[in-house]
C-alpha positions in Angstrom: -14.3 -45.5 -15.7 -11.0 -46.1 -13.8 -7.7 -44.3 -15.2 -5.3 -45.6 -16.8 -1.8 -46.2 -15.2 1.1 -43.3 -15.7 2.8 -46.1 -16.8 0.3 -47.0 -19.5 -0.7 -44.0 -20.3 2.2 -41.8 -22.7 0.2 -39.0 -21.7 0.2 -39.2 -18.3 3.8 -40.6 -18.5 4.8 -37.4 -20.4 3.3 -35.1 -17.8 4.8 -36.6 -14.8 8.3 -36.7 -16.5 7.9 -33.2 -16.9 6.6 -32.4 -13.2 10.1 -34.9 -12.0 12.1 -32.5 -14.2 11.0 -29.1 -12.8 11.0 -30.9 -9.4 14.3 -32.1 -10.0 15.3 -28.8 -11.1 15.7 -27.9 -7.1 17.6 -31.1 -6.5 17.2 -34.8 -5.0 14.9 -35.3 -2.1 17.1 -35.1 0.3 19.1 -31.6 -0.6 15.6 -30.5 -0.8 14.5 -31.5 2.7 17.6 -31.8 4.7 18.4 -27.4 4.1 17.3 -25.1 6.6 14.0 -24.2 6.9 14.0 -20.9 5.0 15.9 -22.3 2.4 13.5 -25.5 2.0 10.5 -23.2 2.3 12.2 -21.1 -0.1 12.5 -24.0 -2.7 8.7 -25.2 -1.9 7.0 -21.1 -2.6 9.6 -21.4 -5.5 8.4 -24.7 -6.8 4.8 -24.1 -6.2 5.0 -20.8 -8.4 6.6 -22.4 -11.0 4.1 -24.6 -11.4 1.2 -22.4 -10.9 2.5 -19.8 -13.4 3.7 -22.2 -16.1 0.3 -23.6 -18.1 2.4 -26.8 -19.1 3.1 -27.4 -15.6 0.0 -26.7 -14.4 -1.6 -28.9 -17.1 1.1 -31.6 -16.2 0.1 -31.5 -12.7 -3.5 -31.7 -13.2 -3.3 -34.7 -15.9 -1.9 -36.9 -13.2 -3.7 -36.0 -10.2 -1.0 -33.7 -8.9 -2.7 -30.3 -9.0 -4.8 -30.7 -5.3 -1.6 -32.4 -3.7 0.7 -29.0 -4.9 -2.1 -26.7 -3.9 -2.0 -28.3 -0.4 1.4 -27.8 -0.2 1.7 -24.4 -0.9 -1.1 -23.7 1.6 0.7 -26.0 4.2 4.0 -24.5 3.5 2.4 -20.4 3.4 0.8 -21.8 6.8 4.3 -23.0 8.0 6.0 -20.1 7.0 3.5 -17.8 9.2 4.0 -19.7 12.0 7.4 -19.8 11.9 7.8 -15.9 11.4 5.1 -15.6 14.3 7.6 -17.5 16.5 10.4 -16.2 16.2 8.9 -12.8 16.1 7.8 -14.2 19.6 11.4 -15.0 20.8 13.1 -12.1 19.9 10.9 -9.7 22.3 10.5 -6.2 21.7 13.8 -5.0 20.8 14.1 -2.8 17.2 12.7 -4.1 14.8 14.3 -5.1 11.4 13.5 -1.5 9.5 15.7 0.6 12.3 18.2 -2.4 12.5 18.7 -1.9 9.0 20.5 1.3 8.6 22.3 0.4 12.2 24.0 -2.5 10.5 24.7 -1.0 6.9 26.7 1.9 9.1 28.6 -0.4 10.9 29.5 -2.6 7.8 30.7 0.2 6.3 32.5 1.4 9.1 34.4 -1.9 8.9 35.2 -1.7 5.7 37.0 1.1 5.7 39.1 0.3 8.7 40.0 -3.3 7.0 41.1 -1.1 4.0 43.1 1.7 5.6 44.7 -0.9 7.0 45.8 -2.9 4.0 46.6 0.4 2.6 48.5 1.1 5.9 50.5 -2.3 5.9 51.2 -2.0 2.0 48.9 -5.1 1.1 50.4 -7.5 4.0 48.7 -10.3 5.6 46.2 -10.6 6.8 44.5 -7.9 5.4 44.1 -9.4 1.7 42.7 -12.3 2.6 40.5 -10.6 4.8 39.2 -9.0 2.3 39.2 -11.8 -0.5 36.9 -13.7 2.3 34.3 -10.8 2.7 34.3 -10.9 -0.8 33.4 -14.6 -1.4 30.8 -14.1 1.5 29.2 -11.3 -0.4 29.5 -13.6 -3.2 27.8 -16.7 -1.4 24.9 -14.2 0.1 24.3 -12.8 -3.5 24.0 -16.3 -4.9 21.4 -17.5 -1.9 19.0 -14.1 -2.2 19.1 -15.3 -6.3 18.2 -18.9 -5.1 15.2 -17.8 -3.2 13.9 -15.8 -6.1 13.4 -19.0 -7.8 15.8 -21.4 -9.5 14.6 -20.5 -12.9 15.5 -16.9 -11.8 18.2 -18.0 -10.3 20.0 -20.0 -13.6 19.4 -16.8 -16.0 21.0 -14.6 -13.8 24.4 -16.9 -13.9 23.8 -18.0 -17.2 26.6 -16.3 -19.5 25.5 -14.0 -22.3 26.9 -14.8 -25.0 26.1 -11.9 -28.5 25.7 -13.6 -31.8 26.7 -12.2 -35.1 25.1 -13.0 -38.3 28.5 -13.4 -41.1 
C-alpha cells in the first residue's frame, strides 16, 4: 500500500515541519553550505546528533523517510572529516605536533600580553594600545562564540541565553 503524501498526511506534515525547524535552527541552505569546511562539518556532526539523541526527531525523521538519508550523512560527513584530517595531517609534514605546539603558543600569547599592557600602562592609556587591546578582546570574544557553535547550536543558544531569577510575590 503506497504512502500517503507529506502533504496529505498531517502526520507526516507535522514531522517534517519539525525536521525544517531543527534544520533551520543552523540557518538557510546556503549559510549552511557556503561556511568553511570545519564549520559546515561542524553544523552537519551537530545536526546529526541532534537528531539522533532527541526521540521526537528521530521519530520525525523516520515517519517521513528521513532516518536512512541522515544516517548516510553522518557516515559521509565522519568519512569526510577523516579524510580531510588525514590530508592535512599529510601537508603539514613532520614538524611538532599540536600537543607540544600547544604550550609553545599559550607562552608566547602570554608573553604578548603583557608587553601590550606594560605598554598601555607605560603610555598612560594612549593609542594605540587601547584599541589594541579592545580588538584582542572582541577576537577572544568571536573565538569563544565559534568553539560554542561547534558544540552544537542548541548548546550554543543556552550558553548566551540570559538568566533571568524569578520570584514568587
Amino acid at each position: 500500500m503506497p504512502r500517503a503524501s507529506t502533504a496529505q498526511d498531517p502526520a507526516r506534515r507535522r514531522a517534517a515541519q519539525l525536521l525544517l525547524a531543527r534544520i533551520g535552527d543552523y540557518g538557510t541552505i546556503s549559510e549552511f553550505t557556503l561556511q568553511p569546511f570545519a564549520d559546515e562539518s561542524a553544523d552537519i556532526t551537530s545536526l546529526t546528533r541532534d537528531v539522533r539523541e532527541s526521540s521526537e526527531l528521530r521519530d520525525a525523521a523516520a515517519l517521513i523517510g528521513a532516518a536512512d538519508f541522515l544516517d548516510e550523512l553522518g557516515r559521509l560527513n565522519t568519512e569526510f572529516e577523516r579524510t580531510f584530517l588525514t590530508r592535512s595531517a599529510q601537508s603539514t609534514g613532520t614538524g611538532p605536533s599540536l600537543g607540544e605546539l600547544r604550550p609553545m603558543a599559550d607562552k608566547a600569547y602570554n608573553t604578548l600580553c603583557q608587553k601590550i599592557n606594560s605598554y598601555c600602562i607605560t603610555e598612560e592609556g594612549a593609542e594605540p594600545w587601547p584599541g589594541i587591546i579592545d580588538r584582542l578582546n572582541s577576537l577572544i570574544a568571536q573565538s569563544r562564540t565559534q568553539l560554542a557553535a561547534r558544540r552544537g547550536r542548541a548548546e550554543a543558544a543556552a550558553i548566551a541565553a540570559p538568566t533571568t531569577a524569578t520570584t514568587n510575590p
